[in-house]
C-alpha positions in Angstrom: -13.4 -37.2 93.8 -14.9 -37.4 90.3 -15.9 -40.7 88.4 -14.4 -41.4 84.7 -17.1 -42.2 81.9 -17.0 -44.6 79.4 -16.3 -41.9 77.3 -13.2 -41.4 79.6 -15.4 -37.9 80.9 -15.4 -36.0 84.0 -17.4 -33.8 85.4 -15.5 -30.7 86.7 -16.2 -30.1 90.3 -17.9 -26.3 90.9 -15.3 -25.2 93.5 -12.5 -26.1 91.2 -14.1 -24.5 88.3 -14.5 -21.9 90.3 -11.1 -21.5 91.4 -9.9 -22.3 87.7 -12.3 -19.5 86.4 -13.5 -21.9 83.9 -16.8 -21.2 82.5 -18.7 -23.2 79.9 -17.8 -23.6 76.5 -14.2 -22.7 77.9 -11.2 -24.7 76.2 -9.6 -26.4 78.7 -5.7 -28.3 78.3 -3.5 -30.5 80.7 -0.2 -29.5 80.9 2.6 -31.5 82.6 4.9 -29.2 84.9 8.7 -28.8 85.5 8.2 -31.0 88.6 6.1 -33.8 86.7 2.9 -33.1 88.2 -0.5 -32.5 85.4 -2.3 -29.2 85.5 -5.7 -28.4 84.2 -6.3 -25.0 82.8 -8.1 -22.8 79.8 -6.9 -21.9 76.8 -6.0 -18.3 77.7 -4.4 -19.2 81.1 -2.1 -21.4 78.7 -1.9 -18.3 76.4 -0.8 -16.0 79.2 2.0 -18.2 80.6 3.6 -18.8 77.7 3.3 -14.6 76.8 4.6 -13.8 80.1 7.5 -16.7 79.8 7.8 -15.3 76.3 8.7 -11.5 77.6 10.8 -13.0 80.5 13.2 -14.0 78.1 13.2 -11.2 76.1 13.5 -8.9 78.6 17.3 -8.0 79.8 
C-alpha cells in the first residue's frame, strides 16, 4: 500500500519497480486496458506495444 501526497504523489514500491524495470528518471504512463483495468508502465514499454500491435496488423 502506498500513501497519496498533497501533491497527489506516490512513491513507487521497490519490488514493483523492480518488476516494472523502472529506473529513475524513467517516464512512466497509465494506460487503461481492454478489460478496464489501469496499468503503469515506462515510456518504452508503451513504445514497444504499440510497435508490436503496429506489425501485428501489418503482417498477413
Amino acid at each position: 500500500m502506498v500513501s497519496v501526497t498533497k501533491k497527489f504523489q506516490v512513491t513507487i514500491p521497490r519490488e514493483v519497480r523492480d518488476d516494472l524495470h523502472i529506473k529513475s528518471g524513467d517516464r512512466v504512463v497509465f494506460v487503461k486496458n481492454q478489460e478496464g483495468n489501469w496499468e503503469l508502465m515506462t515510456i518504452s514499454t508503451l513504445t514497444k506495444r504499440m510497435m508490436g500491435s503496429i506489425n501485428e496488423e501489418i503482417t498477413p
